[in-house]
Phi, psi and omega in degrees: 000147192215156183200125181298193195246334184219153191263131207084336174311318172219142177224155191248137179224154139212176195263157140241132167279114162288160156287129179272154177305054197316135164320138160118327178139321188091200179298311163006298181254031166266154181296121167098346171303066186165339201269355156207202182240007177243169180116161181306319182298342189274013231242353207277152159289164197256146182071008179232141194254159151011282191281032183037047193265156177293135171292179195244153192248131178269114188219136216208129185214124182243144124331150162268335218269321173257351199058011173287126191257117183279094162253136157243160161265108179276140159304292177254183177235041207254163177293334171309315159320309178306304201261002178274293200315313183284315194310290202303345159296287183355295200276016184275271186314349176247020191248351189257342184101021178245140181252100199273146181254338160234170175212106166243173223231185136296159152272034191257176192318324202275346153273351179250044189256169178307310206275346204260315176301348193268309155331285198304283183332319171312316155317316197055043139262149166297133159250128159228159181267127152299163193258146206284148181102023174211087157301323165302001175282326172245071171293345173291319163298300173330284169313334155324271191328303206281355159286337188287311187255025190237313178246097191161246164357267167303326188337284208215145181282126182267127159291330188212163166306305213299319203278345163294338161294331182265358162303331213310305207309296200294312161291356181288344189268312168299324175311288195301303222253332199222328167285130198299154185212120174285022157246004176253029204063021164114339199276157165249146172343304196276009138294321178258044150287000000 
């Protein structure tokens, strides 16, 4: 485990794709759902609902140095989208009083696109890449994401999409501001900001 020295010096960001919810809950709240592996549910593609409605795209940028975590809900995962994405971190994190200095990624398109190279150089961050096929290198977004869906996401059976969506703000805020986190000691994020 590593860990910088000043807040921003490197920050991790990556997308995770959700499934979107359908009114009424979906399968979640069909019989029998969960009591085995078998069965019509087990059988559904992951992330696509009934009506064909669009998956929802999640994009989550962590400090290595504090753990405070910026999460949005995206339409896509395209550079344009992206490169939005990074402007509104960028002033989030400089509205906290943190100046960010690298950012690293993944390979995927939506970090080698033009316009997301361009944010960042505007900016004056450094971009760096993983190497590709090795997500543990930005294992801290990784370990995000997977707190995003375990107590967030996944947490509790959702009637809709919307009202999972309207959870984010309030756990996003117990993250930053009440949960305890073992890798800082015990500490929340927004203390050692």
């Amino acid at each position: 485990r590593y860990e910088r020295h000043a807040p921003g010096e490197l920050l991790h960001l990556d997308v995770k794709k959700i499934g979107r919810i359908p009114p009424g809950g979906g399968k979640r709240f069909a019989p029998g759902f969960g009591e085995t592996r078998s069965g019509p549910h087990s059988k559904k593609p992951v992330g696509v609902d009934p009506d064909g409605d669009r998956d929802t795209w999640r994009s989550t940028i962590t400090p290595t140095c504090r753990g405070y975590a910026y999460v949005e809900v995206l339409a896509d995962e395209t550079g344009p989208t992206t490169a939005g994405f990074l402007k509104r971190a960028l002033a989030f994190f400089r509205a906290m009083g943190v100046r960010i200095r690298r950012v690293l990624t993944d390979n995927g398109w939506n970090y080698l696109s033009r316009t997301f190279k361009e944010v960042a150089f505007a900016h004056g961050v450094a971009l760096k890449l993983t190497r590709p096929y090795r997500p543990q290198t930005n294992g801290k977004a990784e370990a995000f994401i997977k707190i995003l869906q375990n107590e967030w996401a996944y947490a509790r059976r959702y009637l809709s999409n919307e009202q999972r969506m309207a959870k984010l703000t309030h756990f996003m805020r117990y993250y930053n501001h009440r949960r305890p986190h073992g890798g800082i000691g015990g500490l929340v994020p927004a203390a050692r900001l």
